[in-house]
N, C-alpha and C positions, 0 to 999 in steps of 0.2 A: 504493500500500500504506500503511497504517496505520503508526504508531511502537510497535513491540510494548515492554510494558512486563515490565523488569525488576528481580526479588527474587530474596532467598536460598532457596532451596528446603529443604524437609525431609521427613519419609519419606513424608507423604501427597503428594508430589507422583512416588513410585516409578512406577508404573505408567506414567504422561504419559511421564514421560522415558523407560524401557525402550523406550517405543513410538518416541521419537526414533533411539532406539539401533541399532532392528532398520533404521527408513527408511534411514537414515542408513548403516549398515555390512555391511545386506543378513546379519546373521546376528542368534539372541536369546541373550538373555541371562535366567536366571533370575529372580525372583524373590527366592530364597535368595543366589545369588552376589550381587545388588545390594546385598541388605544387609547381609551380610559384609564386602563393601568398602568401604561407604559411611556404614553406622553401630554396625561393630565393633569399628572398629582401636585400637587398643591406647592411641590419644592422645584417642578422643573421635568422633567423627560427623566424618566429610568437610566442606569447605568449598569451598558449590554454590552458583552463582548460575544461574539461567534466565531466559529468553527469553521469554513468554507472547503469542500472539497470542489474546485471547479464554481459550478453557480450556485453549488448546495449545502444549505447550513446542515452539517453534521453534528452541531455539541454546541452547546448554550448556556451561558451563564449569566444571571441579571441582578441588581437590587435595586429596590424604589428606595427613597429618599425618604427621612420620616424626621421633622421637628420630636424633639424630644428632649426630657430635662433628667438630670440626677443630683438629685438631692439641693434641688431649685435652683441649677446651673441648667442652661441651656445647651441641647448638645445637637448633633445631626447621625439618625442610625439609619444603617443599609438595610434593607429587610430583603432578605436574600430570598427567592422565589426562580422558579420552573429550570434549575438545573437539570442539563436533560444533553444527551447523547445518544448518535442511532445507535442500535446494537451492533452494526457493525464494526462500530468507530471504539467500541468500552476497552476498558481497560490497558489504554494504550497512551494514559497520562494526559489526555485533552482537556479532562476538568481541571487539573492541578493547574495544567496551563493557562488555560482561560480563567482561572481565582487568580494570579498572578498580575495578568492585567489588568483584572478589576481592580486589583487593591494600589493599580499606578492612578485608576480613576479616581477613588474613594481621598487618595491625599490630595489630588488636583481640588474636588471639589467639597474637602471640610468632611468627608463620613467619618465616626470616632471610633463607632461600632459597628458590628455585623454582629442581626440574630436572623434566628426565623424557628419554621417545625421543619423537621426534614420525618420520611417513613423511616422503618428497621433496615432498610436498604441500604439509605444515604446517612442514615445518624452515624454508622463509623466514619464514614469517608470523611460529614464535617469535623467530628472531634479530633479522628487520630491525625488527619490530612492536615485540615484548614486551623484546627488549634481553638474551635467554639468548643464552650466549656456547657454541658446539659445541666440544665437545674432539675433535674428530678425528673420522674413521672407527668405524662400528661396530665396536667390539674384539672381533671373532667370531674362535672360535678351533673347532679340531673334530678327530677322530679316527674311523676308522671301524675298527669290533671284527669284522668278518666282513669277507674280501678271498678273491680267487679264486670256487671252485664255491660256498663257503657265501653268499659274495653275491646270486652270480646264480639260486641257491633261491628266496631269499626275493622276487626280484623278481616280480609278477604276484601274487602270495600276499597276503593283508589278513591282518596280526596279530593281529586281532582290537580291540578299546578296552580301554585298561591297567584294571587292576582299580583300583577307587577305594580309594584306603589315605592315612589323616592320617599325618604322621611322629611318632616322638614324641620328645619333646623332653627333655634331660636333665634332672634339676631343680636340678642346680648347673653348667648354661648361664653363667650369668651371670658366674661370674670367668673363664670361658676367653674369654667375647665381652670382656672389660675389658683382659682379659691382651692381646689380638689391638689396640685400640683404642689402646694403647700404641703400637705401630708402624706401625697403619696413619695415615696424617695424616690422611685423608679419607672420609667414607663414614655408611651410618646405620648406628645402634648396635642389635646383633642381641642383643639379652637377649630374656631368655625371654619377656616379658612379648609382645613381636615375633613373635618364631619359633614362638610356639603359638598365635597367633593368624594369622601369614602360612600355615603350612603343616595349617591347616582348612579349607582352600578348599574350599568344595561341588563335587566334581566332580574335585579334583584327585588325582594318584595321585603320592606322594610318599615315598621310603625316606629314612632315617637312618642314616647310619655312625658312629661312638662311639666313641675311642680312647684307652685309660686305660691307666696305667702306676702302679703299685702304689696302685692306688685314685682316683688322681687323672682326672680328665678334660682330654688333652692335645691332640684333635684334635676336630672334626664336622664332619660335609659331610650335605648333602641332595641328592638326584638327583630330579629330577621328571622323570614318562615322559608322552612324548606320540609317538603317530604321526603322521611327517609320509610323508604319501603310502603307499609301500606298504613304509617303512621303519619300525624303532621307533626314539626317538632317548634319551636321556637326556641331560636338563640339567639341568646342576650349577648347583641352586637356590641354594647356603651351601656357602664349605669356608673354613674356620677352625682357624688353630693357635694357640698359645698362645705360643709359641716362633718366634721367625722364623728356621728354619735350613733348609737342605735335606734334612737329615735327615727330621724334622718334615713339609715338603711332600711328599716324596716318598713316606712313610708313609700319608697322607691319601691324594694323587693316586693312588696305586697300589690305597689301598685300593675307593675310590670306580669304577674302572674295573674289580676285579673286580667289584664287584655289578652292574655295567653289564651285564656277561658274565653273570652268575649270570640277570638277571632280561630274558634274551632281546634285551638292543640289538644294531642295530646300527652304534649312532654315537655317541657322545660329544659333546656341544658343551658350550664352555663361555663364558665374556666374561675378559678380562682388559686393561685398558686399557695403551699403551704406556707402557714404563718401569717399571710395577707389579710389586709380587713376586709376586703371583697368575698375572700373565700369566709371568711365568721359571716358575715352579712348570709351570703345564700346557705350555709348549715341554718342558720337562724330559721331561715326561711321555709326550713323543712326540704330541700336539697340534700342529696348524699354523695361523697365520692363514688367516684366508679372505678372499681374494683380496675388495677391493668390486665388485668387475665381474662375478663371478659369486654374490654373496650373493642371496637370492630378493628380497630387498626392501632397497634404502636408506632406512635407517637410520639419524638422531644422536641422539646426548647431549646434552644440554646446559643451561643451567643460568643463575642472575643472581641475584644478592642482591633484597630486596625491602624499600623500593620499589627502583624500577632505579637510582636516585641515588645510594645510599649508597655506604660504600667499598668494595673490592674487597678481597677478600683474595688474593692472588697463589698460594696453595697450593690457594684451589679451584680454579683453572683448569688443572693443573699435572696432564697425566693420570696421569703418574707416582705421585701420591699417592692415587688413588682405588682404594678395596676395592669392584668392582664384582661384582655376580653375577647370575645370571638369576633369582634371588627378587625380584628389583626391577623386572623388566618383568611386566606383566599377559599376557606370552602365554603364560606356567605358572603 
């Protein structure tokens, strides 16, 4: 085989790569969603390196850009997403090489960090390869809103596809995500400038909860509905207080579980990493971990400063301190 040669890619090379995307993960992907995620987000165009054999993208590497603070410093992380190689091209060091130039992109352009989920496939490659450090277990938490006969209705029954709905977004977002950024130590910073651009997703069907107390805006959570199987599920895209009390979570959580109910689920899922106040909030809530033995897919976190050299900061690895939610995985 030839040494396929690679560069930075940009929108004219949409198509090539989609085409990788379908080989590669046996499902497609849009058009519109590709470039929504890849040259809308809220910090600029994605940073894409490819693989090219000839005119053909063989191997893929990317991360979006993400405002984000630690421990109320403001930082910029790479959210590492759709690494991906044809099979004929594996194992012949293409990823290691395209991570390489990413991370010439990431000092060009301010990235500090690199996380994301990778599957049981790709979690050695990032940790032993790239040097991301897993925080634990997939922080799956979940609740099911129909038990007994309203269960076993639904079973065998297709709910039909959630109706496509943007959420919308407060337009004074911004001091309740600042207010919340204060106590969380860790995490990306959900201002508006984010959350109306994360929750446009072509395709996605996405509600908002809003919680104001003499005019002010004290809480918001987003639910994004997907069926899985012949269930509907809701996940808890964003849930944000202002206030870090249980009063406060329990307002939100509570709120956000009846519209679970109002708009047909039958389950709740949320992330709440251990130690976190997100994850005490949804236990409160009557939520349970999920066991990793019977999750459908393993699943980690995890994450490294960049380049892999520099120092560590001891609070990002710390899952305690992470404000994690299901707006930050690509599966809603």
């Amino acid at each position: 085989m030839t040494n396929p040669t690679l560069r930075v890619a940009d929108a004219e090379d949409r198509d090539r790569i989609l085409h990788l995307f379908h080989h590669v993960f046996g499902k497609e992907r849009t058009a519109m969603e590709w470039s929504w995620a890849f040259q809308e987000g809220p910090l600029g165009p994605a940073d894409i390196v490819i693989a090219l054999e000839g005119d053909t993208v063989v191997a893929h590497a990317a991360t979006l850009r993400r405002a984000a603070q630690i421990q109320g410093e403001t930082t910029i992380f790479g959210q590492s997403v759709d690494a991906m190689t044809h099979p004929d091209w594996q194992k012949q060091g293409l990823n290691q090489r395209l991570q390489e130039t990413l991370s010439e992109l990431h000092r060009a352009a301010g990235v500090e960090w690199v996380y994301g989920f990778s599957n049981e496939l790709s979690t050695r490659l990032v940790t032993e390869r790239q040097g991301r450090r897993s925080l634990g277990p997939f922080p799956l938490l979940a609740r099911p809103l129909r038990t007994g006969f309203g269960a076993l209705r639904r079973l065998g029954r297709s709910p039909g596809p959630p109706a496509i709905h943007p959420a919308d977004i407060p337009r004074d977002i911004d001091s309740l995500s600042h207010a919340a950024a204060a106590w969380h130590s860790v995490g990306v910073l959900r201002d508006r400038a984010y959350l109306e651009w994360r929750y446009r997703r072509p395709g996605g069907s996405y509600h908002a909860i809003t919680q104001r107390a003499a005019g002010e805006l004290e809480g918001f959570g987003v639910l994004a509905i997907r069926n899985q199987g012949p269930l509907r599920a809701a996940f808890v895209a964003e849930a944000i207080v202002g206030e870090d009390s249980p009063e406060s979570w329990n307002h939100l959580t509570e709120s956000l579980l009846e519209r679970a109910r109002d708009l047909g689920c039958d389950a709740v899922v949320a992330l709440g990493t251990p130690g976190s106040r997100t994850r005490s909030a949804w236990k409160s809530a009557g939520l349970y971990g999920v066991p990793e033995w019977i999750q459908p897919e393993n699943v980690a976190f995890s994450i490294r400063p960049t380049p892999p050299e520099s120092p560590l900061h001891p609070t990002v690895f710390d899952p305690a301190s992470w404000h994690l939610c299901w707006g930050e995985h690509d599966l809603v």
